[in-house]
N, C-alpha and C positions, 0 to 999 in steps of 0.2 A: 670885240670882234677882231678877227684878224684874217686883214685882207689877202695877204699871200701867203698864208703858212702852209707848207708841202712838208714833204717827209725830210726834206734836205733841213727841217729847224727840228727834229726829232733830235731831244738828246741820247747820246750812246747806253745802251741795252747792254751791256757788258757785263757777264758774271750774273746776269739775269734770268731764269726759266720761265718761258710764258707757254699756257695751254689756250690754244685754239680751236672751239669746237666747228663742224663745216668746212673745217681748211682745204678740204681736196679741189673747189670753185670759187669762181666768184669773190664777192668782198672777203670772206676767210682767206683765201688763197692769198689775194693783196696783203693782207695785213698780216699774214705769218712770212711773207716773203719780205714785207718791206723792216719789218720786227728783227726778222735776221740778218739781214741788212746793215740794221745799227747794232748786232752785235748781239743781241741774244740768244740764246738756245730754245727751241721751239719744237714744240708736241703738233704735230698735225695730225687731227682726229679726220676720222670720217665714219659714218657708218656700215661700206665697202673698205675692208683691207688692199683689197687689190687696187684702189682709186688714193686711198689715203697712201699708196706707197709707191703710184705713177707720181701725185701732188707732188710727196717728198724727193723724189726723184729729181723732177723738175726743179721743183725749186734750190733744190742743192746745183743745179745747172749752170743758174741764171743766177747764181749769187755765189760769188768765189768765197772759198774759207765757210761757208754756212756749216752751222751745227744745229740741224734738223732728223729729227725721226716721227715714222709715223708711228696709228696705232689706232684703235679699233674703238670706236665709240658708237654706240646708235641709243641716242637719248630718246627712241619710244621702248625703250629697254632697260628697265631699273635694276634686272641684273647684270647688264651691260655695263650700266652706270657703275654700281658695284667693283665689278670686275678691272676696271680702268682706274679707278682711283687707287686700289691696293697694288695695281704695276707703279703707279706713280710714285704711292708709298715705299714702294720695294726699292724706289731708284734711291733714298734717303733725302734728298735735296726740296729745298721751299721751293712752293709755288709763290712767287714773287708778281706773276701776270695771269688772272685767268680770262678768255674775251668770250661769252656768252654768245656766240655767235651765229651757229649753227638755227637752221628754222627751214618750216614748211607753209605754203601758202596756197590758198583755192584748190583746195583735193573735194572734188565734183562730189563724193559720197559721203556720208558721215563714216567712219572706217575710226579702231583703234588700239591702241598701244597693244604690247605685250601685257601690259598688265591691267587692260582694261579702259583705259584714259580716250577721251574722245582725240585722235593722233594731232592735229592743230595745238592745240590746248598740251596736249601730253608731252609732245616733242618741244614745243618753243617755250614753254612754263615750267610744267612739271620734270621735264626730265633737265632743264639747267640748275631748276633750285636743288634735286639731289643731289647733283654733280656738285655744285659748290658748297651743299652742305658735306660731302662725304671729304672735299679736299681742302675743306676749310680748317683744320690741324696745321694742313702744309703751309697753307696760304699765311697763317697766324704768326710761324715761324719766320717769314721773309721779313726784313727790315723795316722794306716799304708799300707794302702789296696793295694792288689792284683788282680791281674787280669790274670788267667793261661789259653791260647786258647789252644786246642791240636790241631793238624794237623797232618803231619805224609810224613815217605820221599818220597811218592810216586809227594809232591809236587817240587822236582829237576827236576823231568821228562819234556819231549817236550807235554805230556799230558798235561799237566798244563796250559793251553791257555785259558785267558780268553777274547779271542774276540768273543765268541760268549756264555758268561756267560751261561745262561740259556739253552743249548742246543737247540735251535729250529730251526737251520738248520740239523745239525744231531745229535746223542745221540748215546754216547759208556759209557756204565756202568762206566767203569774204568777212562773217559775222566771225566767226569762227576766228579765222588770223584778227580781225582786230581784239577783240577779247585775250587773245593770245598776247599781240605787241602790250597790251595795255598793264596787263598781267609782269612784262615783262619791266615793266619802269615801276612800277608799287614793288615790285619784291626789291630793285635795286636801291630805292629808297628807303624802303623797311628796314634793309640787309644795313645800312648805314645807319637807320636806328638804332638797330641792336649792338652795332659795334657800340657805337660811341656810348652805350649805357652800361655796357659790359668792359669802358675805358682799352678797347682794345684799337690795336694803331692797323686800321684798314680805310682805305678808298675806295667805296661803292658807287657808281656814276650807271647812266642809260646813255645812249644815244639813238642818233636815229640817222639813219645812211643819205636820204631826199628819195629820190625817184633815178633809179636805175636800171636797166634790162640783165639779170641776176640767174642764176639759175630756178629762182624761186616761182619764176615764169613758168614753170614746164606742164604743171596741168591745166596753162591757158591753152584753148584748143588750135591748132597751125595755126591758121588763118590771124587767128587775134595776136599769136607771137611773135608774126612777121610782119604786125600792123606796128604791133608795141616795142617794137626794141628800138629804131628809129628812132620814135615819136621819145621815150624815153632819154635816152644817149643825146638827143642833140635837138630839142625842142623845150620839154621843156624840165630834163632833168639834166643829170652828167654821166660818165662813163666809171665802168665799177672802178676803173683806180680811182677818182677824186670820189668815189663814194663809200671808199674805204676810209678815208681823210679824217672822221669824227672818232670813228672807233681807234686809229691810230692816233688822234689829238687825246683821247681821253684816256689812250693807256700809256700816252710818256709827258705830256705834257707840262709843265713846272705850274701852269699857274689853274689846275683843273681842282675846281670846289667840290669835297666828300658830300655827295650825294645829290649831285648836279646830273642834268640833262646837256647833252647839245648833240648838236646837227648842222648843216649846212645854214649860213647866213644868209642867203639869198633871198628873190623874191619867195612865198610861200615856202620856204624851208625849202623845196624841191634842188638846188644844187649850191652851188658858193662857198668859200671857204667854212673849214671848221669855227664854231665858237658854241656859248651860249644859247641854248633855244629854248621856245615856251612849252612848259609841260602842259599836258594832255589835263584840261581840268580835274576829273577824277581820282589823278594822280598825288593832288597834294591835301587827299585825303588819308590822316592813318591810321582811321578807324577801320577804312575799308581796306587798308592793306593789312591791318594786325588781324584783319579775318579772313582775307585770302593765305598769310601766313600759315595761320592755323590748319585751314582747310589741306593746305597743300601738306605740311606736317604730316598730317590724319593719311592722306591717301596715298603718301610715297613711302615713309615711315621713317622719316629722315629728320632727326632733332640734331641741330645747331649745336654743338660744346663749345662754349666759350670759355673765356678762361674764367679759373674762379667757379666754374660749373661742372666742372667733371666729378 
């Protein structure tokens, strides 16, 4: 555990490219700002160009010297996804950081992807594991590369069921994100399976942010968002910079275990310094991630090349 770790024990990001999906808000916005900060060069995605390039704006602002650009991602879009990875390619350079960041929560209707994916599920799952699979070449080639998925503890809950993934026997807002969060710690622990069987030198990790008022609020309806962000921020979570804290701990950290979890140490995970936290029980099954793997495979059409496998 570590009692006061802030961004000021973050070792220097120098000579580093990290991709940030979500970066135009919220904990993205933190963590691509404080990333560049220590020196690294950073992709700030969004699914609005025009948003992903006020972010980059600002954050070139508020951080002297920063070397920041945005650029167009919308992960309910797998030829979005596509489409971003091959700029990335185009630029020659590893991806040394990628932070899985980006996500959607409580959308009131069952509604979905461009390509069909129930949107919960398709944006916070399906469209990160294409994305990492499509830049995982770049990622391969970095030194030291990382791989940061955020999730969040709503995936401990009985919500978290993923036998009917995609909702289309029934759809409950919240069932829905947890399935997704849950989704999103099995693929990053798989993802670290495969490396290390395929001897390939990568860091897969999840974390999970606690409880803070985010942009992920927005389809709570006024009333409840102006109940929540208080109650959030200073009762009984923290504010999106210290809930940026895990996913910054877990993408520079010296002492982060490949294919570890953490979050906030606090009471109930909900704020506290970064460290170590407990996975979601269904998580450290990998039966049941070598068949959400699969699954996910089949439906995005996105196979892993490892090395030794091309």
């Amino acid at each position: 555990m570590h009692d006061s770790w802030t961004t000021d024990d973050m070792p220097s990001q120098e000579g580093r490219l990290a991709v940030v999906t979500g970066a135009n808000s919220g904990i993205g916005y933190v963590t691509a700002r404080e990333l560049a900060r220590a020196g690294a060069e950073v992709v700030v995605t969004g699914r609005d160009a025009g948003k992903a390039r006020a972010a980059a704006e600002r954050l070139a602002a508020e951080v002297a010297g920063a070397r920041v650009r945005p650029d167009l991602l919308d992960l309910a879009d797998l030829a979005s996804v596509t489409g971003f990875a091959h700029r990335v390619e185009l630029g020659g350079r590893p991806v040394d950081l990628l932070v899985n960041n980006a996500g959607v929560m409580a959308v009131p209707r069952r509604r979905t992807t461009e390509d069909g994916f129930e949107l919960t599920v398709g944006t916070n799952h399906l469209g990160h594991f294409a994305l990492t699979g499509r830049l995982l070449p770049l990622i391969l080639r970095a030194p030291d590369p990382r791989v940061v998925t955020v999730s969040a503890a709503i995936a401990r809950t009985p919500l978290a069921d993923l036998s009917d993934l995609q909702s289309t026997r029934t759809y409950r807002p919240m069932a829905a994100y947890a399935k997704s969060k849950l989704a999103n710690v099995l693929f990053a622990l798989e993802l670290q399976r495969r490396a290390d069987a395929a001897g390939a030198r990568l860091t897969g990790v999840a974390v999970h942010p606690g409880l803070s008022a985010t942009g992920l609020q927005r389809h709570l309806a006024r009333p409840l968002r102006a109940l929540a962000r208080p109650a959030l921020e200073h009762v009984v979570g923290h504010s999106v910079e210290q809930a940026a804290l895990p996913s910054l701990y877990a993408a520079t950290a010296g002492d982060v275990v490949p294919g570890g979890f953490y979050g906030p140490t606090g009471r109930f995970g909900a704020r506290g310094a970064p460290g170590p936290a407990e996975l979601p029980a269904p998580a450290g099954d990998a039966t049941l991630a070598h068949s959400l793997w699969d699954i996910s495979e089949a439906l995005t059409r996105v196979r892993y090349r490892w090395p030794g496998a091309y």
